[in-house]
C-alpha positions as CSV (number, residue, x, y, z in Angstrom):
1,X,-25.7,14.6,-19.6
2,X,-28.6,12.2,-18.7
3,X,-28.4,8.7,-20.7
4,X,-31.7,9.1,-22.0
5,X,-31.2,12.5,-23.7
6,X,-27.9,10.4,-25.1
7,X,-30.3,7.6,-26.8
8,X,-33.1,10.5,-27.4
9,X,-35.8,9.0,-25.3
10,X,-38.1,10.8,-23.2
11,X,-37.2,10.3,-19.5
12,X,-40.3,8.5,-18.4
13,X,-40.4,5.4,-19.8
14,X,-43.0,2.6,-19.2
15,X,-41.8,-0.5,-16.7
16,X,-40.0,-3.2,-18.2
17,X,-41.9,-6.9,-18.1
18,X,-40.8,-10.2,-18.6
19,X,-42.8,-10.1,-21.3
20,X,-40.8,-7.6,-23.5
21,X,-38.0,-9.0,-22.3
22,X,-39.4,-12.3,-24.2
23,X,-40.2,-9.9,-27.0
24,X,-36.9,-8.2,-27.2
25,X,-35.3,-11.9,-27.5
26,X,-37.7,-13.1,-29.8
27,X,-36.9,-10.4,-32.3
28,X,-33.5,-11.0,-32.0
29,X,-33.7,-14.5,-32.8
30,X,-36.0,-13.9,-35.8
31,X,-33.6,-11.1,-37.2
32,X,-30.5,-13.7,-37.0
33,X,-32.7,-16.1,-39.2
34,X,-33.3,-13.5,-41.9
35,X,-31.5,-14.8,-45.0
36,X,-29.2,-12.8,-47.2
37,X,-30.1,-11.0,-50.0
38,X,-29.0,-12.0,-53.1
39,X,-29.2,-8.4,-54.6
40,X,-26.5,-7.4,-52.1
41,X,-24.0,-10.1,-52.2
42,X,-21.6,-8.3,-54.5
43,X,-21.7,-5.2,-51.8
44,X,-21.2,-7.5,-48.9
45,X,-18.2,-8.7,-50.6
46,X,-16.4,-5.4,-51.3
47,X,-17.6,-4.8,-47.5
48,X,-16.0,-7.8,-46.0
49,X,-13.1,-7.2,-47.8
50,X,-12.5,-3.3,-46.1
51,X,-13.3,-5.2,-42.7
52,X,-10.9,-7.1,-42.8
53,X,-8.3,-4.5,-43.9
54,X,-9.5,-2.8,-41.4
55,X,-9.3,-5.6,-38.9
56,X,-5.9,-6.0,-40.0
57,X,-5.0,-2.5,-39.1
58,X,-6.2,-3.4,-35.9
59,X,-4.0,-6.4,-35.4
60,X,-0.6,-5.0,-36.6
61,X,-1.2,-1.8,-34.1
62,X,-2.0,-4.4,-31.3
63,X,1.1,-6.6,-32.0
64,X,3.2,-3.7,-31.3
65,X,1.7,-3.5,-27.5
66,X,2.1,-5.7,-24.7
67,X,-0.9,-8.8,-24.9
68,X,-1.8,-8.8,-21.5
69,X,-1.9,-6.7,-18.7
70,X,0.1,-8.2,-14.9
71,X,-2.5,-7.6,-12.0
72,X,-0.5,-5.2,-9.8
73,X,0.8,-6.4,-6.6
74,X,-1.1,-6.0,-3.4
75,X,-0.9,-2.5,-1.9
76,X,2.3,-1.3,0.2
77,X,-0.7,-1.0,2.9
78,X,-2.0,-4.2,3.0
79,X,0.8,-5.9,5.6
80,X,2.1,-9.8,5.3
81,X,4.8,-11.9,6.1
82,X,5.8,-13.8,9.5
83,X,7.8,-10.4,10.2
84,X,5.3,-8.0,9.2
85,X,2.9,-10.1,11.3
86,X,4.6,-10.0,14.3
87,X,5.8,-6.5,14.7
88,X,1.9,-5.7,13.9
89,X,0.8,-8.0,17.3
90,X,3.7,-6.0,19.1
91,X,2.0,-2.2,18.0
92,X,-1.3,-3.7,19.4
93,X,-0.3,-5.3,22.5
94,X,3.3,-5.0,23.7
95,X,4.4,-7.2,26.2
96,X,6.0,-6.1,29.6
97,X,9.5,-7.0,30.1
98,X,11.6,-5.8,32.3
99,X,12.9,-2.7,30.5
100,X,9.1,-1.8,29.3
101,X,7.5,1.7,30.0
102,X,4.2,2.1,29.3
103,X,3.9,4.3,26.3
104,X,2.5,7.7,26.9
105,X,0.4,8.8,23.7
106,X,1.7,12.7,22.0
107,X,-0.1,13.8,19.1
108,X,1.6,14.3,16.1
109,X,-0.6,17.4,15.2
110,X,0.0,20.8,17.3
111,X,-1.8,20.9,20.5
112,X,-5.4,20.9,20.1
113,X,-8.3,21.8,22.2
114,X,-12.0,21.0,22.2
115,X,-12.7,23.5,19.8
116,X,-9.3,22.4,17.3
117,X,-8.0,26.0,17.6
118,X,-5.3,25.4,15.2
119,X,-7.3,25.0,12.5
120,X,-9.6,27.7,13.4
121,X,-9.9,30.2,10.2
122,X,-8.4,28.2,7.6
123,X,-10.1,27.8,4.3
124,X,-11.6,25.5,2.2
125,X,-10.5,25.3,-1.7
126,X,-13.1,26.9,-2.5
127,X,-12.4,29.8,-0.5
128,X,-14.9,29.4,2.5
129,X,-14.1,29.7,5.7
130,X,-14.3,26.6,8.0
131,X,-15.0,27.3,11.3
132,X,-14.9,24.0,13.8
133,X,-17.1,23.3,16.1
134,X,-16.5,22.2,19.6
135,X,-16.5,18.5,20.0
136,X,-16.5,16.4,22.8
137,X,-14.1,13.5,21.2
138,X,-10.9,12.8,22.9
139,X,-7.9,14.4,21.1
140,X,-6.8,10.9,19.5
141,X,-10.1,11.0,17.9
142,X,-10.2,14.5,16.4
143,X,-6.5,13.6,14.9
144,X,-7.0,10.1,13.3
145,X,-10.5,11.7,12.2
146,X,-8.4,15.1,10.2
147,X,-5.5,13.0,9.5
148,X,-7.6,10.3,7.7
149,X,-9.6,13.2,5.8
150,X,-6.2,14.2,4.5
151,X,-5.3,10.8,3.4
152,X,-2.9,9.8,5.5
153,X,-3.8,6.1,6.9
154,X,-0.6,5.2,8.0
155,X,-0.7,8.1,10.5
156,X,-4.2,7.4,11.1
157,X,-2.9,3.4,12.2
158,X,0.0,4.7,14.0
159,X,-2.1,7.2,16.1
160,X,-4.8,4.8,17.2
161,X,-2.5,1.7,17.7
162,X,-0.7,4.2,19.8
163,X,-3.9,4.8,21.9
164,X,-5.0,1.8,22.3
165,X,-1.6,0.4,23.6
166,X,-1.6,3.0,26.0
167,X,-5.1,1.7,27.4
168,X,-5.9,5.0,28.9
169,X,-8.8,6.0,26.8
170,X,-11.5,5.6,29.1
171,X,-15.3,6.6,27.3
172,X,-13.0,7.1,24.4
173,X,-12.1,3.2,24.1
174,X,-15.0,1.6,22.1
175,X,-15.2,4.4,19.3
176,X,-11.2,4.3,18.9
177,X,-11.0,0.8,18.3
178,X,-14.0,0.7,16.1
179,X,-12.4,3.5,14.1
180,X,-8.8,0.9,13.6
181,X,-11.4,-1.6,12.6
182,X,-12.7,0.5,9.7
183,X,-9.5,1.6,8.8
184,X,-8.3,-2.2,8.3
185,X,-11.3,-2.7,6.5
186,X,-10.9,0.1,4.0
187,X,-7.1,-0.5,3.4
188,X,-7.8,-4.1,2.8
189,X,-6.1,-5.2,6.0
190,X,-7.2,-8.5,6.8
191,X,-5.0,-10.1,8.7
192,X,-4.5,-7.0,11.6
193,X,-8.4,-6.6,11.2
194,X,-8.6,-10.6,12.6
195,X,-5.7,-9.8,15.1
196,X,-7.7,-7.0,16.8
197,X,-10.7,-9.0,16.6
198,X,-9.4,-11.6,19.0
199,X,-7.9,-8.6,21.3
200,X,-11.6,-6.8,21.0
201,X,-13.3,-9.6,22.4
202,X,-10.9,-10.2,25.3
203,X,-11.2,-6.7,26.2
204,X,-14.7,-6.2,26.0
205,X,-16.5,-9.2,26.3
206,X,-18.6,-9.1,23.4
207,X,-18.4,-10.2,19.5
208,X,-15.8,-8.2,17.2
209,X,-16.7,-6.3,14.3
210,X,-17.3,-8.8,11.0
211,X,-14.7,-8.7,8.2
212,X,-17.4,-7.7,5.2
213,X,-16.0,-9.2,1.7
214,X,-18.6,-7.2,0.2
215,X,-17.8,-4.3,1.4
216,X,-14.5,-4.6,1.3
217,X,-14.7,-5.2,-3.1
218,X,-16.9,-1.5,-2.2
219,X,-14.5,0.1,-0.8
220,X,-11.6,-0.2,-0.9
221,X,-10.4,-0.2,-4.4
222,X,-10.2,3.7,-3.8
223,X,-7.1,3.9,-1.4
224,X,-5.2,0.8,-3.0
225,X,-3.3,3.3,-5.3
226,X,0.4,5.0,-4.0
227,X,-0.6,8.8,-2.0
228,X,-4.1,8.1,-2.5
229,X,-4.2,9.1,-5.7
230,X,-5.7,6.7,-9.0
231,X,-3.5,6.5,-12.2
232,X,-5.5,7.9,-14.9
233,X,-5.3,8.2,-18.7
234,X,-6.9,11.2,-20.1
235,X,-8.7,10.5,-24.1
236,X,-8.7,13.7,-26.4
237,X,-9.2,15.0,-29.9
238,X,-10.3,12.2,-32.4
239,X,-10.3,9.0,-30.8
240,X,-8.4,7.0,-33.6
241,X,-5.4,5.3,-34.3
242,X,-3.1,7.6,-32.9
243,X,-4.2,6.5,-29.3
244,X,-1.9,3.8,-29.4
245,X,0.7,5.5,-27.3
246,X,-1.9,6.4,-24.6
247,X,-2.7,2.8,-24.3
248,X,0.8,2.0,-23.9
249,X,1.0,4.6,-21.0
250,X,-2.1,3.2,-19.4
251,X,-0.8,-0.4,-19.6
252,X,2.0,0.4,-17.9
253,X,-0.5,2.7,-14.9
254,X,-2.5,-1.0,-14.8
255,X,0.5,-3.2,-13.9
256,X,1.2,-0.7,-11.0
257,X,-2.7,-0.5,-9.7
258,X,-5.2,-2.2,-9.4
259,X,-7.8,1.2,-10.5
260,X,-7.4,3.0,-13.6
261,X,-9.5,6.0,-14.4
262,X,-10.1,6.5,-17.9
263,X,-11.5,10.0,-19.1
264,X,-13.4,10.6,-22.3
265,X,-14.9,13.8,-21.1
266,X,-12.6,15.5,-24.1
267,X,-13.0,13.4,-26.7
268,X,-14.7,15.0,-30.2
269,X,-15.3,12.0,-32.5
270,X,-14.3,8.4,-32.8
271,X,-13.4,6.5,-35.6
272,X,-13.7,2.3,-36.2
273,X,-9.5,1.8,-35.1
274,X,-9.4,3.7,-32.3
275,X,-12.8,1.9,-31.3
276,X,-11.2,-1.3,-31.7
277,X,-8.0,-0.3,-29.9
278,X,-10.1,0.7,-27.3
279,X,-12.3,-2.3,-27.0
280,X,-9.1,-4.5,-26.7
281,X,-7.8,-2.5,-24.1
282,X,-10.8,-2.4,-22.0
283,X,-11.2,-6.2,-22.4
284,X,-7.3,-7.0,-21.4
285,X,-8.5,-4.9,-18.2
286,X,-11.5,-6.6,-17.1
287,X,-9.7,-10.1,-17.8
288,X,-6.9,-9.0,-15.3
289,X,-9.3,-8.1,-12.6
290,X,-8.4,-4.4,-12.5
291,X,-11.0,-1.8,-11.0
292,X,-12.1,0.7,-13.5
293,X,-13.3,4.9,-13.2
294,X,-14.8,5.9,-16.3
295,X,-15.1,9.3,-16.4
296,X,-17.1,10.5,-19.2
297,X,-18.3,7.4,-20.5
298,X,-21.8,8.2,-21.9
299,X,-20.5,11.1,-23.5
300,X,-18.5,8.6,-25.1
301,X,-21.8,6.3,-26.0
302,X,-23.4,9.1,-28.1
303,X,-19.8,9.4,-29.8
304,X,-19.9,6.3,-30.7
305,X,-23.6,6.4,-32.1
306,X,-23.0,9.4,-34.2
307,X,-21.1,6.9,-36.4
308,X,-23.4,4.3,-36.3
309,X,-26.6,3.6,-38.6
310,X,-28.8,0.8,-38.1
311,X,-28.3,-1.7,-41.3
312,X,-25.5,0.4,-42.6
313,X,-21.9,-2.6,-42.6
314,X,-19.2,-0.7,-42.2
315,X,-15.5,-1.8,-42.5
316,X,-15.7,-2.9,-38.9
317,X,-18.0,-4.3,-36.4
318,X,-15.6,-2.5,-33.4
319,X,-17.3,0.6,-33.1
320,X,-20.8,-1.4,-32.2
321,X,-19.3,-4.1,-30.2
322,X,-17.6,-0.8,-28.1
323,X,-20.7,0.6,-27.8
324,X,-21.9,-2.7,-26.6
325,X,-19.2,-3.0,-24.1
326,X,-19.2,0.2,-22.5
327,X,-23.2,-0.7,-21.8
328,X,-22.3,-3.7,-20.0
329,X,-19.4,-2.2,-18.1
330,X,-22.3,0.7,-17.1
331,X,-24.6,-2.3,-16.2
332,X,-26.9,-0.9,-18.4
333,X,-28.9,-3.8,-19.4
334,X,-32.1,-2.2,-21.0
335,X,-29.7,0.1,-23.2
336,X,-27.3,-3.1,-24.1
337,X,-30.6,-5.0,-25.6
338,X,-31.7,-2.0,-27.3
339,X,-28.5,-1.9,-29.2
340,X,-27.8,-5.1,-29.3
341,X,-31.1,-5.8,-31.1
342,X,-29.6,-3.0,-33.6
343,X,-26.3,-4.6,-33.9
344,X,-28.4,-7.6,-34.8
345,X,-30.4,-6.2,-37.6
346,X,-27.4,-4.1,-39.0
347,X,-25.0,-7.5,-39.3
348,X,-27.6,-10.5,-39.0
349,X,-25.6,-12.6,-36.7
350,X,-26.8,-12.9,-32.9
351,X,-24.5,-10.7,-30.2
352,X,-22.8,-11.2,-27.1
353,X,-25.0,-11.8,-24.6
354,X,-25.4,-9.1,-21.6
355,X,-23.0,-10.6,-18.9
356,X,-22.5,-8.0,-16.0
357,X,-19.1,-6.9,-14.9
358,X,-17.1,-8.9,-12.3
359,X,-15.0,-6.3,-11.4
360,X,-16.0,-2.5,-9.8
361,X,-17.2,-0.1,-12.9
362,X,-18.2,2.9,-11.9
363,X,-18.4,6.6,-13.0
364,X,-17.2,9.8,-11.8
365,X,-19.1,11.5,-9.0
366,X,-20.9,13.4,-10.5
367,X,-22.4,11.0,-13.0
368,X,-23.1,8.3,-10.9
369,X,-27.4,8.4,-10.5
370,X,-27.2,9.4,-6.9
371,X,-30.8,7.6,-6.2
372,X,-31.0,4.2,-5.1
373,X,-33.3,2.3,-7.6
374,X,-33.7,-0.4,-4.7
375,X,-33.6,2.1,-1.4
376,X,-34.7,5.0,-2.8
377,X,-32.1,6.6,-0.6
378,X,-30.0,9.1,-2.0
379,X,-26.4,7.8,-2.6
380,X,-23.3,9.7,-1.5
381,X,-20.5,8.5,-3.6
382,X,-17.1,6.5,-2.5
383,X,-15.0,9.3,-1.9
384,X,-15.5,13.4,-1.9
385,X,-12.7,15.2,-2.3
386,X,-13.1,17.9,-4.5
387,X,-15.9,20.4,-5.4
388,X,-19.3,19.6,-3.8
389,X,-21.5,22.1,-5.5
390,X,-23.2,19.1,-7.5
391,X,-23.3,17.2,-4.6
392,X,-24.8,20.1,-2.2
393,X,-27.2,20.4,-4.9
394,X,-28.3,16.7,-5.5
395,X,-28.7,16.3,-1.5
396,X,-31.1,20.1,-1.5
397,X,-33.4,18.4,-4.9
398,X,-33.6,14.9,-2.8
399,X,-34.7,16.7,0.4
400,X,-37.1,19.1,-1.4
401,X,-39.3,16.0,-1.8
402,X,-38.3,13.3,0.8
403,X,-38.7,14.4,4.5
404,X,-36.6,13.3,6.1
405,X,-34.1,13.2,3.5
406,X,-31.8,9.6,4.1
407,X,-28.7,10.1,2.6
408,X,-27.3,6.7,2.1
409,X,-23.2,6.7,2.8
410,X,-22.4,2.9,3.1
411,X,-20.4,3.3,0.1
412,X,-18.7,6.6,1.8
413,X,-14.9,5.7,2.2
414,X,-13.7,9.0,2.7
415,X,-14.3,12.8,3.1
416,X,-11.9,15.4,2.3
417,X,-10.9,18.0,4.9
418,X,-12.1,20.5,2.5
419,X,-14.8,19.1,1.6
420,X,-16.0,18.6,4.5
421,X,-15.9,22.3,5.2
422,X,-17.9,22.9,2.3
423,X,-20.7,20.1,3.0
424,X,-21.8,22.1,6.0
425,X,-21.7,25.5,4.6
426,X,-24.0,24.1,1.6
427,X,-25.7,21.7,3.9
428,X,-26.6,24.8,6.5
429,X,-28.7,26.6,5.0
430,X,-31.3,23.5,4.2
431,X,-31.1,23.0,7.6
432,X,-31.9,25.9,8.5
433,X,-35.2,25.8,5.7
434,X,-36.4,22.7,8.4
435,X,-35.0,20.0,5.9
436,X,-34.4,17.0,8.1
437,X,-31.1,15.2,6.5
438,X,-30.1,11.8,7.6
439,X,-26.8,10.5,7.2
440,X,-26.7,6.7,7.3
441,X,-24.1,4.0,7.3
442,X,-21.7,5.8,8.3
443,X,-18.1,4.6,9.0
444,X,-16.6,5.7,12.3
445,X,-13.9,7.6,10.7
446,X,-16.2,9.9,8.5
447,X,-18.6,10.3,11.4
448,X,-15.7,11.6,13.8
449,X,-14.1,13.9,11.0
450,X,-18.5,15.1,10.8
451,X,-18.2,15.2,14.8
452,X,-15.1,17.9,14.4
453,X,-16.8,20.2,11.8
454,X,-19.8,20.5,13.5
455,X,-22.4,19.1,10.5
456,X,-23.5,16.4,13.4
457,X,-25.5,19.7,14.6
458,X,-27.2,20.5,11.4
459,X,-27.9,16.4,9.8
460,X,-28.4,13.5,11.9
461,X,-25.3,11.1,11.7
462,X,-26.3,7.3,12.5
463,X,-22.7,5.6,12.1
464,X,-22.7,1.7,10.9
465,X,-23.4,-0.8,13.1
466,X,-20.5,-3.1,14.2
C-alpha cells in the first residue's frame, strides 16, 4: 500500500520549498494562539475529564509492566576479553614451535568441484531448479560463500581463518582475506577486524580495509540476533487494551536483542488504550537504543486515521501523538507536519517537534521505497531471504526505464541460498530482453555466493572497494 493512497493524495505532488516549510510553521504558530471559545468550555470540561480517565487507564495498565527496557548484551559473535583476544591472534597466525605442523585446510562441505556438483539439482523454496554454474573460485571460496548464504558465520570465520593460516592460497589470497574482513565487519567484530588489519598490511604491503562505523550501524543490526533469526511480536485483531500481554512478551524479546520486528500487517482497528500502550512501548525502545523492523506500519497509519477527525477532542490525545510517532520513526517528515499541523488545530497546543530517529527504523522488504531519492539507484534491501517475486519485479520496472539499470547493494548484508537461485531465474530472462543490470557495492561475500550461481554472467557485479 503506497503512503499516499494511505493519506489520499494524488502521487505527484508539487516540490516542497523553504517557503511552505515557513508557511506550514506559520500556521502552526497562529493555530496555537487561537483562544478558546467560551461557547465550548462546558464540553471541554466533560472532555478533559474522560481523558484523564482514560489516561488513567493507561497508567494502571503500564504500572503492571516492567518501566524500562535493559539494552541486550553484545552478541555471542562479537569476541572480547584478554582470552578471547588471544586465542583469536593464534587462529590467524600460529606460531611455530617445535611440535607445530602446518595446518592443511579440509572442507567441511562434501567434495566439491568447479562446477559444486553436490548441489547440482537441488531446489529453491520455491520449487525451481538451481543449476550452478562453473566458477573459477578456489574451493575455500565457494564454501565460506554457500555457508555464509546459509547463515552460518561462524563456519564462515573458521573456514577462512583456516585458509589463511595455511598460506597456500595463491591468486585466491587477496579475495579470501577481503571476504574475513567483511565478515568482521558485518558481525560487528572490531577488535579481530583491527588484528587482521595489521597482519594485511604486513603481508601485502599496502593499506587494510577501513573499519566503516557507518556502515557498520547499516549493517549489522541484522545478524546480531541468536541463529540469525530477529525476535518478533506479531499485532492482531483490535489493537486495544488487551495487548498488554504482547508487550510483556516483546519486552522480554528486547532485553535479549538488540532488533525487534513488530508486525501490524493483521491488525483491523485501534482504539485510544491500545494506542497509548503502544506509544509507550515504542518510546521505552527508542530510549534503550534498540533497532526496530516495522512490518506493516503504514497499514497501521491509516488505522490510526480512521479514528481520527480534525477538531474532534477525544478522551485521549494517544492515538494522534502515535500517529505522530510512527511518522517520525518512518522519517517521514512532510507527512509528520501535515499531521502535526492537524494535531494542532484539533487540541490548540503546539506538538512535538519532528526529530529523526537515532536508532535504525526500517520496514519490511517489500515496503521499503526501493529508489534512492538521492542516487536514483535502485535499492536492494539489507538481507533477502525469502520470496523475491516483488523484488524480481521492482528490479524488471527499474530497468524498463533506466539503461543500464544500477542496482545499488551497499546496504546488501546477505543473500539466501535460495534466493539466490531464484534472483537468476527472475533476473535471466531481462537479461536475455538486452536489459543491462549493474550490481554495485557489493560485499565480497555476496559477490562470491553471485560468482557460484552464475548471475555474474547475466548482471555485472562491481564488488566494494576496500
Amino acid at each position: 500500500m503506497g503512503i499516499f493512497s494511505l493519506f489520499g493524495k494524488k502521487e505527484r505532488q508539487p516540490v516542497e520549498t523553504p517557503a511552505d516549510k515557513s508557511s506550514l510553521r506559520k500556521k502552526r504558530e497562529e493555530v496555537t494562539t487561537r483562544p478558546e471559545s467560551a461557547t465550548n468550555s462546558e464540553t471541554k470540561t466533560v472532555q478533559r475529564k474522560v481523558a484523564r480517565a482514560t489516561a488513567m487507564k493507561i497508567d494502571a495498565i503500564e504500572s503492571e509492566m516492567s518501566s524500562e527496557f535493559v539494552r541486550p548484551a553484545p552478541s555471542a559473535t562479537t569476541l572480547s576479553g584478554p582470552a578471547t583476544q588471544a586465542k583469536q591472534q593464534q587462529l590467524i597466525t600460529p606460531k611455530k614451535t617445535d611440535a607445530w605442523e602446518p595446518m592443511t585446510f579440509q572442507p567441511t562441505l562434501p567434495a566439491m568441484g568447479s562446477t559444486t556438483e553436490f548441489l547440482l539439482n537441488t531446489e529453491t523454496s520455491s520449487g525451481a531448479a538451481v543449476a550452478l554454474s562453473a566458477s573459477e573460485a578456489a574451493p575455500v571460496i565457494e564454501e565460506a560463500a554457500i555457508l555464509f548464504a546459509n547463515d552460518q558465520t561462524e563456519m564462515v570465520e573458521h573456514v577462512l581463518q583456516a585458509a589463511i593460516a595455511e598460506d597456500a592460497l595463491g591468486n585466491a589470497a587477496l579475495p579470501v582475506w577481503r571476504m574475513l574482513f567483511d565478515l568482521y565487519q558485518i558481525t560487528g567484530n572490531r577488535t579481530q577486524f583491527d588484528t587482521m588489519s595489521i597482519e594485511f598490511a604486513n603481508k601485502f604491503e599496502t593499506s587494510p580495509p577501513a573499519w566503516s562505523e557507518s556502515a557498520q550501524r547499516e549493517i549489522a543490526a541484522p545478524l546480531i540476533a541468536p541463529a540469525g533469526v530477529t525476535p518478533s511480536m506479531s499485532f492482531s485483531g483490535v489493537l486495544d487494551a488487551s495487548i498488554v500481554k504482547q508487550l510483556e512478551k516483546a519486552q522480554n524479546l528486547a532485553e535479549k536483542s538488540h532488533v525487534l520486528r513488530l508486525e501490524f500487517a493483521r491488525v483491523t482497528s485501534v482504539d485510544p488504550v491500545g494506542c497509548g500502550l503502544l506509544l509507550s512501548i515504542l518510546k521505552k525502545l527508542q530510549k534503550s537504543g534498540h533497532d526496530l523492523i516495522l512490518v506493516g506500519a503504514l497499514e497501521m497509519v491509516g488505522k490510526i486515521r480512521a479514528i481520527l477527525e480534525v477538531g474532534r477532542r477525544d478522551e485521549t490525545e494517544a492515538p494522534w501523538l502515535l500517529l505522530l510517532e510512527i511518522l517520525r520513526l518512518l522519517n517521514l517528515e512532510k507527512d509528520f507536519e501535515e499531521a502535526s499541523i492537524d494535531y494542532c488545530v484539533t487540541f490548540e497546543v503546539s506538538p512535538p517537534a519532528f526529530v529523526a530517529p537515532k536508532n535504525k527504523v526500517t520496514m519490511a522488504a517489500d515496503e521499503v521505497p526501493l529508489q534512492s531519492s538521492s542516487s536514483n539507484n535502485f535499492v536492494m534491501p539489507a538481507v533477502v531471504d525469502g520470496g523475491t517475486d516483488k523484488l524480481i519485479q521492482g528490479i524488471a520496472a527499474y530497468s524498463a526505464t533506466h539503461n543500464p539499470a544500477i542496482i545499488d547493494c551497499s546496504q546488501l548484508t546477505r543473500v539466501d541460498f535460495g534466493a539466490a537461485g531464484q534472483l537468476l531465474t527472475g533476473l535471466a530472462p531481462l537479461a536475455a530482453k538486452g536489459a543491462h543490470l549493474e550490481f554495485h557495492q557489493v560485499n565480497h561475500l555476496v559477490a562470491a555466493l553471485f560468482a557460484v550461481m552464475g548471475l555474474k554472467d547475466i548482471v555485472q557485479v562491481v564488488p566494494r572497494k576496500s
